[in-house]
C-alpha positions in Angstrom: 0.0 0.0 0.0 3.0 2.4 0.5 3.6 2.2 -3.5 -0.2 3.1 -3.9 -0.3 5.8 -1.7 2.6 7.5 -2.9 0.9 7.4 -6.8 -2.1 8.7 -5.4 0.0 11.2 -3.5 1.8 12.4 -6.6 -1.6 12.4 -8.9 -3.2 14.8 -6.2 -0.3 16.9 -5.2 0.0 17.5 -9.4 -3.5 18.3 -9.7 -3.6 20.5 -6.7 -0.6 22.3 -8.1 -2.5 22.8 -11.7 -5.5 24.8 -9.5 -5.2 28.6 -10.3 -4.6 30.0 -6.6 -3.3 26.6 -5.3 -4.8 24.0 -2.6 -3.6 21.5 -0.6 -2.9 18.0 -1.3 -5.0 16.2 1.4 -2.9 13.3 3.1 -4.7 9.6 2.7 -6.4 8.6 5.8 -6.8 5.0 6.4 -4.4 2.0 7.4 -4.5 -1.5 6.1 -3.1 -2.7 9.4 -5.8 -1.3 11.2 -6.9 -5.0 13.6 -10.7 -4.6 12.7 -13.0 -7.0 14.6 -11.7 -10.5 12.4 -13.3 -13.0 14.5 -16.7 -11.1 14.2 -17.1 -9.4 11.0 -18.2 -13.3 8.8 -21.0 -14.2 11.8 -24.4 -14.2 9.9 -26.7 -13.7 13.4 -24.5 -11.0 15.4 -26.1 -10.8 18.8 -28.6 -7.5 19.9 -28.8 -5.8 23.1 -32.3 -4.9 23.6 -33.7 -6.2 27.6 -36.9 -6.6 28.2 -39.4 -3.8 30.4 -38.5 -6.4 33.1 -34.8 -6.1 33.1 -34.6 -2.3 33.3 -34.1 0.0 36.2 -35.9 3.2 37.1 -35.2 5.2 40.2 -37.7 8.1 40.4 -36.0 11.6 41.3 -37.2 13.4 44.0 -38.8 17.1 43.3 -37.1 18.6 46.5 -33.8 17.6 44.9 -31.6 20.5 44.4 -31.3 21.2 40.5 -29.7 24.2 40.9 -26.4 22.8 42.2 -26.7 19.7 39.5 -27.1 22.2 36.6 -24.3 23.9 37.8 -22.6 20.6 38.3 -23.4 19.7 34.3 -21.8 23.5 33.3 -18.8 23.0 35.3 -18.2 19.3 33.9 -18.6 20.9 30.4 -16.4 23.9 30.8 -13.6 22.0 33.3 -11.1 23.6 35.4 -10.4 27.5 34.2 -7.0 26.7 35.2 -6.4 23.6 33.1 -9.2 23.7 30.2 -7.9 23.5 26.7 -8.1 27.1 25.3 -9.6 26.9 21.5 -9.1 30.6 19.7 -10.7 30.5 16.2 -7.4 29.9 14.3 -6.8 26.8 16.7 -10.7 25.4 15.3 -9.6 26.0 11.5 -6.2 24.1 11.9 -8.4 21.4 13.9 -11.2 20.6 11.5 -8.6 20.4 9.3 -6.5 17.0 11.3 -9.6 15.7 12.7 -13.0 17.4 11.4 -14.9 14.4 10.1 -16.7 16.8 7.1 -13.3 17.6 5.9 -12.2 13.8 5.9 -14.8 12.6 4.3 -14.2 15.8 1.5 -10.4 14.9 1.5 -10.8 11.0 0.7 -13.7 11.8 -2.2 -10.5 14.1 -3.6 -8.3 10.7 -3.3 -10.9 8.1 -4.7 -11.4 10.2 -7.9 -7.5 10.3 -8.1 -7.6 6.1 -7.1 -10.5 6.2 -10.7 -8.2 7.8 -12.7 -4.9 6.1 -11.5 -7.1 2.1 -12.4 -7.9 4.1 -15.8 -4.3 5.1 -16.6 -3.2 1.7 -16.1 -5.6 0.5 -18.5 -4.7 2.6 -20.8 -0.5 1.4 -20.7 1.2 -1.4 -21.3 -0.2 -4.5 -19.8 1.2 -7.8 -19.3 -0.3 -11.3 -18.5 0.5 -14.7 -17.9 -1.4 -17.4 -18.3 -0.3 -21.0 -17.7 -2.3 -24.0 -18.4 -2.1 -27.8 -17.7 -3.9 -30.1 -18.8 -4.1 -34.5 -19.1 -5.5 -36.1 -22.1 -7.0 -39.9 -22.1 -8.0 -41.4 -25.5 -9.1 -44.8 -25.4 -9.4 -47.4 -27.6 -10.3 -51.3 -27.0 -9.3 -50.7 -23.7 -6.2 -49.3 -23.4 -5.9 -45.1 -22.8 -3.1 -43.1 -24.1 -2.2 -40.3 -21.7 -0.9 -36.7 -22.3 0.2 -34.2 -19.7 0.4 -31.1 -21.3 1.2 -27.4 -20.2 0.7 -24.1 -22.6 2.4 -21.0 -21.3 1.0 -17.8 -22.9 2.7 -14.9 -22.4 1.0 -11.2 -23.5 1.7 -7.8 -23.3 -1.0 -5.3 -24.5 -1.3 -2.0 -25.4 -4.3 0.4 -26.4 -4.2 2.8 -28.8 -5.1 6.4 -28.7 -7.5 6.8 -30.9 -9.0 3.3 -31.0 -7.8 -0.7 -31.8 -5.6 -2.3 -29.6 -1.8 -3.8 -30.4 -0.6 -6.8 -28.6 2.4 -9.1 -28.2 2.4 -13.0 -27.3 4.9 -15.6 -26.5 3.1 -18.8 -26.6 5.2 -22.0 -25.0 3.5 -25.3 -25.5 5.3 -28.9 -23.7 3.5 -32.3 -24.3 4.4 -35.2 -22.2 3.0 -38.9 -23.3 2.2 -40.6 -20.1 1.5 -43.9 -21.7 1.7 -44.7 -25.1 2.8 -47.3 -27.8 4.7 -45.0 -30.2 8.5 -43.0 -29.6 8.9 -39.6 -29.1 6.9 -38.9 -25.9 8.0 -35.7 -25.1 7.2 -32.7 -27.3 7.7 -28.6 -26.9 7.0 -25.6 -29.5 6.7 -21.9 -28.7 5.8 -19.2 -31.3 5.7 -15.2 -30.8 2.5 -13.4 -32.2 1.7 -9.8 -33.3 -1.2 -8.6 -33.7 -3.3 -5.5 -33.8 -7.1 -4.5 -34.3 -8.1 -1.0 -35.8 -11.5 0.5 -35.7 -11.8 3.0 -38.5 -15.3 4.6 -37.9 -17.3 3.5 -35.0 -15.5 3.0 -32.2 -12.4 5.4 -33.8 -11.4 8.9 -32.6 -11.6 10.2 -29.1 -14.5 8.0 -28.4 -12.1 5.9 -27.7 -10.6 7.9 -25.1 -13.6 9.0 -23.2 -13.2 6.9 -19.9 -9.6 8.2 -19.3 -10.5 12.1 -20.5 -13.5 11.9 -18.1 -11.4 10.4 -15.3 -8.9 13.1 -16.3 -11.2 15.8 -15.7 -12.8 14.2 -12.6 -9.7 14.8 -10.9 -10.0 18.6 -11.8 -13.3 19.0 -11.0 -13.0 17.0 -7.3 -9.7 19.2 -6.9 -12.1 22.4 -7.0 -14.6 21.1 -5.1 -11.9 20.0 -2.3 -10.5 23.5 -2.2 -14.2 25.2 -2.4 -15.1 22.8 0.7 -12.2 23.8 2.9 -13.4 27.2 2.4 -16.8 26.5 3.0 -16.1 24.3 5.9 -14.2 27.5 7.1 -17.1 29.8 7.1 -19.1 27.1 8.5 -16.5 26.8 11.6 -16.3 30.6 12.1 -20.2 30.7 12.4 -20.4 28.0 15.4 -17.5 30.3 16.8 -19.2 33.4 16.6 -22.7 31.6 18.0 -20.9 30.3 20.8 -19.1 33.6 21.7 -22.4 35.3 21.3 -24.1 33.0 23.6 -21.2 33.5 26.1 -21.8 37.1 25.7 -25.4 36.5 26.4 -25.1 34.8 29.3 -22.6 38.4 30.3 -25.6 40.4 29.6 -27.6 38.1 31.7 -25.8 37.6 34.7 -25.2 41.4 34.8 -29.2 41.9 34.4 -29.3 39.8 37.0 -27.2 41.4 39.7 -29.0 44.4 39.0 -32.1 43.1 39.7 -31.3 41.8 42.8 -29.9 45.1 44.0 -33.3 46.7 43.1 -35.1 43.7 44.9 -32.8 44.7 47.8 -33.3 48.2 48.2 -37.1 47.5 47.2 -37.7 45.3 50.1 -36.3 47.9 52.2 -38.3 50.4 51.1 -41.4 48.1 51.7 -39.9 47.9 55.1 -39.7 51.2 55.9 -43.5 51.7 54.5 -42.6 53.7 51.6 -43.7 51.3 48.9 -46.6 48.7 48.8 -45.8 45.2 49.5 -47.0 44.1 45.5 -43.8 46.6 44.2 -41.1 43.8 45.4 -43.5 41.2 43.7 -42.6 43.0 40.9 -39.0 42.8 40.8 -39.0 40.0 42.4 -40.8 37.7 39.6 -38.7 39.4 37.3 -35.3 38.1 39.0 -36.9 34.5 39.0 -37.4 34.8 35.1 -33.5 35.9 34.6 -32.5 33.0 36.7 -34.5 30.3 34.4 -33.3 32.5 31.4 -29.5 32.1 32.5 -29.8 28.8 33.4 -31.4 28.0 29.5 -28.4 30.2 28.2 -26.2 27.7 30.2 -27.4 24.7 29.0 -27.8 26.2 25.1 -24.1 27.2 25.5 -22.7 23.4 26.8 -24.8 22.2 24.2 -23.5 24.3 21.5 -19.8 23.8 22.2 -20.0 19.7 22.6 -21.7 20.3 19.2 -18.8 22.3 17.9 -16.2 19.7 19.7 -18.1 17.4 17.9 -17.6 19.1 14.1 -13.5 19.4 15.5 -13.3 16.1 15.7 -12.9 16.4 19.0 -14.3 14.2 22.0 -17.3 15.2 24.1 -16.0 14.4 27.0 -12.8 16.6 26.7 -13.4 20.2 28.2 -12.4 23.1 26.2 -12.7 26.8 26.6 -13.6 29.2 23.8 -10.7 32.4 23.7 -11.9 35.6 22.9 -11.8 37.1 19.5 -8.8 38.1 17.6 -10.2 38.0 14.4 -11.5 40.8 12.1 -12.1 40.9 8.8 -12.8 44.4 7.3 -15.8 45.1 5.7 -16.0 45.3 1.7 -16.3 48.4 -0.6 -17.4 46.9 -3.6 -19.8 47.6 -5.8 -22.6 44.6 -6.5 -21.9 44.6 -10.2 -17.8 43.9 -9.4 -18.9 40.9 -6.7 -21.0 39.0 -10.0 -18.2 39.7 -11.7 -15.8 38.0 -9.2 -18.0 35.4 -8.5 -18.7 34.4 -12.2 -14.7 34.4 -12.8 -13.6 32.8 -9.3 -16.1 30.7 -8.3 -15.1 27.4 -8.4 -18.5 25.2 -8.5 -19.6 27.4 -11.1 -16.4 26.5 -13.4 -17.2 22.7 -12.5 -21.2 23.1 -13.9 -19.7 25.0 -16.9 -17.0 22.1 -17.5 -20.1 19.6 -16.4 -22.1 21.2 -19.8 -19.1 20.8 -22.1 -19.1 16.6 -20.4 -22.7 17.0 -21.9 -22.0 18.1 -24.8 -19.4 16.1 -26.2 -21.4 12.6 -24.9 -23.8 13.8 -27.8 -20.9 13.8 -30.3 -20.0 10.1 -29.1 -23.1 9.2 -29.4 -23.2 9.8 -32.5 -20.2 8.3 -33.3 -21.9 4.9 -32.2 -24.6 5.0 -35.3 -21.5 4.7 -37.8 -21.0 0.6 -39.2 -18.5 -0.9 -37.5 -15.3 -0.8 -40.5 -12.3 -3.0 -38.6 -9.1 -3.9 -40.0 -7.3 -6.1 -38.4 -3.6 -8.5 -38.5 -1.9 -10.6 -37.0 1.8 -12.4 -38.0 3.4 -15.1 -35.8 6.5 -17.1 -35.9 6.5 -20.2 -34.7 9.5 -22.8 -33.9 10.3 -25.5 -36.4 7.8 -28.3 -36.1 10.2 -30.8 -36.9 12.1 -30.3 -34.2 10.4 -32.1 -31.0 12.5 -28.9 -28.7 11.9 -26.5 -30.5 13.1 -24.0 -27.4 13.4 -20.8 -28.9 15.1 -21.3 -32.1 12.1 -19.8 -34.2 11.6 -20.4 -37.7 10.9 -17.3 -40.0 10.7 -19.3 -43.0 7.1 -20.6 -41.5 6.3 -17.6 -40.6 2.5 -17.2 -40.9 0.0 -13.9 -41.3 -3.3 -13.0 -41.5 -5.0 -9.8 -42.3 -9.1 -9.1 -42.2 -11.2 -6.0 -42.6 -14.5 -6.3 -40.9 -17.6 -4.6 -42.3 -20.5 -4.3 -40.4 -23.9 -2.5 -41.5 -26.1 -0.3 -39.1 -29.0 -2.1 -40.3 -30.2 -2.1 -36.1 -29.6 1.3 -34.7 -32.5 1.8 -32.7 -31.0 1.3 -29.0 -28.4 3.9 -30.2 -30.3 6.2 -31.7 -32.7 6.7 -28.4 -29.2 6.9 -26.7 -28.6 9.4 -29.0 -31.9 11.4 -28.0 -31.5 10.6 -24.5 -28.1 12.6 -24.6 -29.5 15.6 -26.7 -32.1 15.9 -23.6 -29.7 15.3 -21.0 -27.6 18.3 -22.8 -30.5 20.7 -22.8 -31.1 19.6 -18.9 -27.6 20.7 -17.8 -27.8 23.7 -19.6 -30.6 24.9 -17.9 -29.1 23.7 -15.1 -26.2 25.5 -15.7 -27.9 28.3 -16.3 -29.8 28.4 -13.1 -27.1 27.6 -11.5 -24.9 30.9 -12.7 -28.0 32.6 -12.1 -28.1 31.7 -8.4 -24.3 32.7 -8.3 -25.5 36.5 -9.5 -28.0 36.4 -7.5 -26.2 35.4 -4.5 -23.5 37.5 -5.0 -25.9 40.9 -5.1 -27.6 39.6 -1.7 -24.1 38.9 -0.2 -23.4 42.5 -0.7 -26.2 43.9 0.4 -26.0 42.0 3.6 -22.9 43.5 4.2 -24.5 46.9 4.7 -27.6 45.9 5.9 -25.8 44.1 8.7 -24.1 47.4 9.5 -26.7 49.5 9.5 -28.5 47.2 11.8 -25.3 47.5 14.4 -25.4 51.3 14.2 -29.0 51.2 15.3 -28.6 48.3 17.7 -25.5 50.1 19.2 -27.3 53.2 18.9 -30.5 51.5 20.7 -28.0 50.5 23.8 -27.0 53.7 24.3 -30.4 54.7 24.8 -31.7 52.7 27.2 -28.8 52.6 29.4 -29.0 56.4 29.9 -32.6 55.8 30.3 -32.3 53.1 33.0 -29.3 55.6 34.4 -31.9 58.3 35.0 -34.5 56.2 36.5 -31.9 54.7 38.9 -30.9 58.2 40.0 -34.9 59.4 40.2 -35.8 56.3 41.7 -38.1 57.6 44.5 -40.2 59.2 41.2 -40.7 56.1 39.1 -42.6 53.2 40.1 -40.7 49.7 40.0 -42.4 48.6 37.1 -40.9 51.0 35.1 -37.2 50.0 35.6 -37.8 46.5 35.2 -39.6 47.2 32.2 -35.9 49.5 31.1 -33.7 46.8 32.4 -35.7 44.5 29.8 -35.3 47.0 27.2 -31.4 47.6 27.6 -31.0 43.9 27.8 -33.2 43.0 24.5 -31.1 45.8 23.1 -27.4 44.2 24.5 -28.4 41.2 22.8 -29.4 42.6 19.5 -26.1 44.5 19.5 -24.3 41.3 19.7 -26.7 39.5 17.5 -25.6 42.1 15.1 -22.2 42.3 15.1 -22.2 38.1 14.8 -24.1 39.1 11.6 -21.7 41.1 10.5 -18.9 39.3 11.2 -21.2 36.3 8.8 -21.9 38.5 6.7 -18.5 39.6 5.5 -17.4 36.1 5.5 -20.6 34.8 3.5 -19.6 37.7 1.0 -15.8 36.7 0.4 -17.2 33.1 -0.1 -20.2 33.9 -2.6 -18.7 35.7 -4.6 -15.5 33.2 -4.7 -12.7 35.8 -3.1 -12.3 33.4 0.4 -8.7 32.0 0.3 -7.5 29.3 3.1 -3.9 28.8 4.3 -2.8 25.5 4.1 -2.8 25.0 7.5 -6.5 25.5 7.3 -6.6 29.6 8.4 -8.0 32.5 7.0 -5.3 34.0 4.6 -5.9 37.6 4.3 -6.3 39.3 0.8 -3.9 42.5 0.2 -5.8 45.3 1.3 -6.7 43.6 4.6 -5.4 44.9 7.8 -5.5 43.1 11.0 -7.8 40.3 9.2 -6.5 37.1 10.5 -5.2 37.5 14.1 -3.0 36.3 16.4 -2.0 32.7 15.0 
C-alpha cells in the first residue's frame, strides 16, 4: 500500500498544483493494518442488546432535589477547570477541523478516490502484461487401453491500447506435451511461437471515443480538486459561524448575569423600602418575579451554550467528553467596498462550483458527439503475423523459424442495419444536454444572484449595528436616569428598562455576529475566500488586522 499511496499522493499533489490560486494535497487517511473485529465481521446472526421492560431499572427523582447545584454541576463538567481547560481561539478550530474534522475527511478522501479512478484508468490505458499458464491431461481410449498426455501451454501477452481506438498486442506462446503412456517414440514434445497482432477500428468505435473513460477520469480529478478546495473554504465559514454563536451566547449569558445582579440590588433596596413603608408590599412582587425569570433564562443560556460547544467539539473532531474553553476574539475581517456589479463579476470568474457546472455542460456536450459516433457501421481492420519454432524439431526452445512464418490480415464490415437502441441513446443525450444547460444556467443565475444579496447583507448588517449600538445607548442612559430618580418612578418601570437595555445588549451582539457572517458569507459567494494550508484564514492584500494572532 505504500507504492499506492505514494501514486495517489503524486496524482493529487499535481492536480492541486494545476489549480489557479493553489490548494492542498490532502494526506490519505486509512491504514490497512488497522486490527478490525476478524473474529466477528463473517457471523451471519450478530447478537442484539435490547432487555426486556423487566430487566430495566428506574429510580424516580425526588422534586425537592436541588437542580440548581446539578445544573451547575453539568456546566462546570462541560467547561472544566479554568486553570487547566484547553483554550480553542478560532485559528486553533480552523487548523483542527482540518486534522480531525470528520466533514473535511470525508471531502479529502472523495479528492483521493477520484484520483484512485483515474490512476485504475491510466493503467488501462498502458502497457499490460499477462501470464497465463495451463495444464492439462489427455485420455483417449481405444479397446481398452488409454493413451495419456500431460500437457502445459504458457501464454505470455503484453498489450497495449491505442489512442484513438484498436488495440496492439504481443504474445509468446510456449506449448510442452508429455506422453504418459503410449505405444509410439517420441513422448516428449515442446514448440513456442511469438505473435503480433493488432485491431483498428476506422469509424465507429475510432477517434476520441475511444478515449472518453480516461478524458472523463482526467477531468474528474479537476473538478474533485475544485470542489476540495471550495469545501475547505466552506467548511471555514461554517467553523467561524459556530464560533461566533458560541461567543455570542457566552456574551449573552454576560448580559444576563449582569441583568441579573442588578435586579437583585433593586429587589434589595425595594424590600427595604417596603420595610420602611414607603412602597406597597406588590412593588417587590414586581421585581422580584422578574429576578426569577433571569434565573431560568441564564440557566437556558447555560445549557444552550454546553450544548453548542459539545456540538462544535463534535464538528473538531474532538471528544465530548474533553473540556475546552472558547478564547476571545482576535479575528476581524474588514468590511467590503465593492460595488454589487464587481462581486458577480468575481463570483462568475472565481467561483469554483460554477467553473465545475460549466466544465459539467461541455461533459454533456461532447457525450452527444460520441453518441453519434456509435450510429457509424463498424469498418475493422485487423492483422496478425506469428513465428512459430520449427515443427520438426520435438525442442523446438526458442530457435524460431521465419521461413514458417504465418499472417493474417481481415477487414471487418458491419452494417447499421439495427440502430434503434443507439439512436434513443442518441436522443436521450441531446435531452440530458438541454437539462444541464438549464441547469447550468440556473445555476450561474443563483451565483449573480447570491452575490448581489451577499453584498447587500454587508451593509444591511451594519446599519443594523449602528441602530442596535445606537439602541444600547439609549436605554442605558434611560435606565441611568430612573436609577438616579428612583423615588419618582414606580418599580415597574425599571424592570420594564432593564428588559429593554438587555433586548437591546443582545441585538447589539446578534448584530455584530451578523456582521462578522456577513463579511465572511460575502468573500465566499462571490468566490474571493482563500484558506492557508494549514486551514486559516489568509488575508487578501488590502486587509489589515484580518486574520489575528496565529
Amino acid at each position: 500500500m505504500d507504492a499506492i499511496d505514494r501514486r495517489i499522493d503524486a496524482v493529487i499533489g499535481d492536480t492541486s498544483q494545476r489549480l489557479d490560486g493553489g490548494t492542498i494535497p490532502p494526506a490519505l487517511t486509512g491504514n490497512v493494518d488497522t486490527d478490525y473485529d476478524v473474529a466477528g465481521q463473517n457471523v451471519i446472526d450478530p447478537s442484539t442488546t435490547n432487555p426486556s421492560a423487566d430487566n430495566l431499572d428506574w429510580q424516580t427523582a425526588d422534586e425537592a432535589r436541588d437542580v440548581t447545584s446539578r445544573l451547575a454541576e453539568y456546566a462546570d463538567a462541560a467547561l472544566g477547570d479554568p486553570d487547566t481547560v484547553r483554550v480553542v481561539t478560532l485559528n486553533d478550530a480552523f487548523r483542527l477541523v482540518q486534522i480531525s474534522g470528520r466533514e473535511y475527511l470525508n471531502v479529502a478522501e472523495d479528492y483521493a478516490l477520484s484520483a484512485i479512478r483515474l490512476l485504475i484508468e491510466r493503467h488501462l490505458w498502458g502497457p499490460r502484461l499477462f501470464n497465463d499458464t495451463t495444464g492439462a491431461i489427455t485420455g483417449f481410449g481405444e479397446d481398452g487401453r488409454f493413451d495419456t498426455t500431460l500437457s502445459l501451454i504458457n501464454n505470455f501477452r503484453a498489450t497495449q491500447r491505442l489512442p484513438y481506438g484498436g488495440e496492439v498486442e504481443a504474445r509468446w506462446i510456449w506449448r510442452q506435451t508429455e506422453a504418459l503412456r503410449e505405444q509410439t517414440t517420441g513422448r516428449y514434445r515442446q514448440s513456442s511461437e511469438i505473435i503480433f497482432g493488432a485491431n483498428l477500428p476506422l469509424l465507429r468505435g475510432a477517434g476520441t471515443v475511444a478515449r472518453e473513460d480516461l478524458i472523463q477520469a482526467e477531468r474528474n480529478i479537476v473538478y474533485a480538486s475544485r470542489t476540495f478546495e471550495d469545501r475547505r473554504r466552506e467548511l471555514l465559514v461554517r467553523i467561524a459561524e459556530d464560533y461566533f454563536d458560541l461567543l455570542q451566547t457566552a456574551t449573552r449569558i454576560e448580559n444576563q448575569t449582569a441583568q441579573l445582579e442588578s435586579l437583585r440590588t433593586l429587589e434589595r433596596s425595594t424590600q427595604a423600602r417596603v420595610d420602611a413603608g414607603r412602597l406597597s408590599e406588590f412593588q417587590v412582587g414586581i421585581v422580584a418575579n422578574q429576578v426569577l425569570s433571569g434565573e431560568q433564562t441564564l440557566a437556558n443560556l447555560r445549557e444552550l451554550y454546553v450544548l453548542q460547544l459539545d456540538r462544535f467539539k463534535l464538528r473538531l473532531g474532538l471528544s465530548v467528553s474533553d473540556p475546552i474553553a472558547i478564547a476571545p476574539l482576535e479575528f476581524a475581517v474588514p468590511e467590503p467596498e465593492i460595488t454589487t456589479e464587481a462581486a458577480v463579476a468575481a463570483a462568475l470568474d472565481f467561483r469554483l462550483d460554477l467553473q465545475n457546472e460549466r466544465d459539467r455542460l461541455v461533459d454533456a456536450r461532447r457525450a452527444i458527439n460520441n453518441a453519434r459516433n456509435s450510429l457509424l457501421p463498424d469498418l475493422d481492420i485487423a492483422g496478425e503475423v506469428g513465428v512459430p519454432t520449427d515443427d520438426d524439431d520435438r525442442e523446438g526452445g526458442v530457435l524460431f523459424d521465419f521461413d514458417d512464418t504465418t499472417y493474417r490480415a481481415s477487414v471487418s464490415l458491419g452494417l447499421p442495419l439495427d440502430r434503434e437502441i443507439e439512436r434513443l441513446q442518441l436522443r436521450d443525450r441531446i435531452i440530458r444536454f438541454e437539462r444541464a444547460r438549464r441547469d447550468f444556467e440556473q445555476f450561474r443565475d443563483q451565483v449573480t444572484l447570491d452575490s448581489r444579496a451577499a453584498v447587500r447583507s454587508v451593509d444591511l448588517a451594519r446599519f443594523s449595528l449602528n441602530l442596535a449600538e445606537q439602541q444600547v445607548e439609549i436605554n442605558r442612559r434611560r435606565l441611568q436616569e430612573q436609577q438616579l430618580k428612583e423615588d419618582e418612578v414606580s418599580q415597574q418601570e425599571i424592570v420594564d428598562s432593564e428588559n429593554a437595555l438587555l433586548d437591546a445588549q443582545n441585538s447589539r451582539d446578534a448584530a455584530l455576529t451578523g456582521l462578522r457572517n456577513a463579511v465572511l458569507n460575502f468573500l465566499e459567494t462571490t468566490g474571493q475566500l482563500r484558506v492557508a494550508p494549514d486551514g486559516t484564514f489568509q488575508p487578501l492584500p488590502g486587509m489589515t488586522d484580518a486574520a489575528g494572532q496565529p
